[in-house]
N, C-alpha and C positions, 0 to 999 in steps of 0.2 A: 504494500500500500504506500503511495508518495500521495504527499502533499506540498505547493508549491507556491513562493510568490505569485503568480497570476489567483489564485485562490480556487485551482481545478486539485481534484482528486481521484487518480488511476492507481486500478489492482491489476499488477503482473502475476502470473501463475508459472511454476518451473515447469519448461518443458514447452512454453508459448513464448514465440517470437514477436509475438503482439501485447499489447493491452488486453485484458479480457474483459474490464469493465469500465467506465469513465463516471464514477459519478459524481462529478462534479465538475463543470466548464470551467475554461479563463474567465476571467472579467470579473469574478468573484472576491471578495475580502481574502486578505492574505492570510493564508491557513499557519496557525500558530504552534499547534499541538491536534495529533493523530493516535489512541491507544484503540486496541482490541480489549473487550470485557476476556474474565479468565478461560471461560468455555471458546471464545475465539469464533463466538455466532456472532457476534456484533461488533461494533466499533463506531464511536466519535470524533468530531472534529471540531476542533474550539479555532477564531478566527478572531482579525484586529478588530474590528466593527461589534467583538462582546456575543458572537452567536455559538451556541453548540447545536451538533446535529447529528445524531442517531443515526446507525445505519445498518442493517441487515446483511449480512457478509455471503449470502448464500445467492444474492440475487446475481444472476447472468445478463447481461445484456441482447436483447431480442434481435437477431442483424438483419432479420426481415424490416421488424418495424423503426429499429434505430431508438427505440425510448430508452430515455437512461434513468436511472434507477431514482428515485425521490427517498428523503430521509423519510423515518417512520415517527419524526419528533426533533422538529426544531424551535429554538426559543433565545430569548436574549439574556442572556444569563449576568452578563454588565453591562452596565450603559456606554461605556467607552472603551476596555479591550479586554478579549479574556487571553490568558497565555495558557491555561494548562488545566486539566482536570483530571481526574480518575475514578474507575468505577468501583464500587464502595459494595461489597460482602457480593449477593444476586443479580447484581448488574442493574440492580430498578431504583438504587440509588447511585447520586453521581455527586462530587464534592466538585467545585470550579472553584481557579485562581486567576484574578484577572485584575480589574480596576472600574471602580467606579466611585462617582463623584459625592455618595454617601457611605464611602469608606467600608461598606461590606464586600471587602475583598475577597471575601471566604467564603465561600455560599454550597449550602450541604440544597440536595433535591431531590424528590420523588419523583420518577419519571412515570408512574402508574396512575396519576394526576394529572387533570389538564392544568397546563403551561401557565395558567393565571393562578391556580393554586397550587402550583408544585415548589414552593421554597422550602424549606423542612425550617433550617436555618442558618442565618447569617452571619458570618464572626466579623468585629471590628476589629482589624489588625491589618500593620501595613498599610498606613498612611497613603504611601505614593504609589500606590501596586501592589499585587501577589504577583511573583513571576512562575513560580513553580511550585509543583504538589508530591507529595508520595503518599502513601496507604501505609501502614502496619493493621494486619487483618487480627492478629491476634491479640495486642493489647488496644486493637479499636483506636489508634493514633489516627491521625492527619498528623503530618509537616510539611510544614509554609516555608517558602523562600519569599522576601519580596526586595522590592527597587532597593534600599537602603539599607540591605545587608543583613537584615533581622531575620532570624530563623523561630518560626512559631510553631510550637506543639502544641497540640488542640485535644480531646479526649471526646470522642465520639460518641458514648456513651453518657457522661455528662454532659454534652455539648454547652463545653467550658474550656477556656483558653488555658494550659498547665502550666507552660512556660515561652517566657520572649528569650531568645542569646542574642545578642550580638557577635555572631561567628566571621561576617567579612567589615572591607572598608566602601565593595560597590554591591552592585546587584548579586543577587543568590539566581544562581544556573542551572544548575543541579541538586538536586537531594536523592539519595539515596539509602535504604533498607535493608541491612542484611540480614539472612536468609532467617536467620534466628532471633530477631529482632530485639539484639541484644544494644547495638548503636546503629546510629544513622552517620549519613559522609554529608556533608554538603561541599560544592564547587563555585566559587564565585566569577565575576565578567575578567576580574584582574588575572 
């Protein structure tokens, strides 16, 4: 699966000299962040313009008729940009990291809800942005990377902020979980 500045999204398959699906054309918001849920039936795309959109991995494209495939659930998840999201235990929740201009950079979602009531909830943290996310499934974590170098751990189960680090001196890039989710890595822009 690639995702591209013109804001188009193609799936290669090994063994295909071609594209085997397109869905999503140029002209589109610059795609920011692309994961598959853990079953690898589905998969998201978070964009500059704050949208995420769902999408069903099994769909082919028809070469009779040319239609290309439509999300199953899209929504604006910030009002100004999302960078990053992940999907959260059954894939029918999704946590996004993004920016907007009332500071719920965090935003936990139901996606088994229509889009107008699908917020679960919102964390304030990361003033200038969230840039990035990770999951820990087993102690129920979220971690936040945002613009200003702050790393936020969140408790999902509480849905309560645990702790702020100041881990860099520019933006958080990376964060990362290992296997036994005993510490997390983050990588910052420097």
């Amino acid at each position: 699966l690639t995702g591209a500045q013109d804001g188009s999204v193609r799936m290669f398959e090994w063994g295909h000299a071609q594209q085997i699906t397109c869905f999503r054309s140029g002209g589109n918001s610059r795609v920011t962040r692309m994961r598959f849920n853990y079953q690898g039936n589905k998969f998201g795309i978070v964009d500059a313009d704050g949208y995420i959109s769902l999408y069903q991995t099994n769909w082919k494209c028809c070469p009779l008729t040319g239609t290309s495939p439509k999300p199953y659930l899209t929504w604006q998840c910030h009002n100004k940009t999302a960078n990053d999201f992940v999907f959260i235990s059954s894939s029918s929740l999704v946590a996004t990291a993004g920016f907007s201009s009332d500071n719920r950079n965090i935003c936990l979602w139901d996606t088994l809800v229509s889009p107008t009531n699908s917020l679960v909830h919102a964390f304030i943290c990361h003033d200038s942005g969230a840039t990035v996310l990770a999951y820990a499934p087993k102690h129920q974590l979220l971690i936040s990377g945002g613009r200003k170098g702050f790393t936020c751990v969140i408790d999902l189960h509480l849905k309560q902020q645990q702790q702020l680090l100041q881990s860099h001196d520019s933006p958080v890039k990376a964060v990362a979980v290992d296997p036994t989710e005993e510490y997390f890595v983050t990588g910052s822009a420097e």
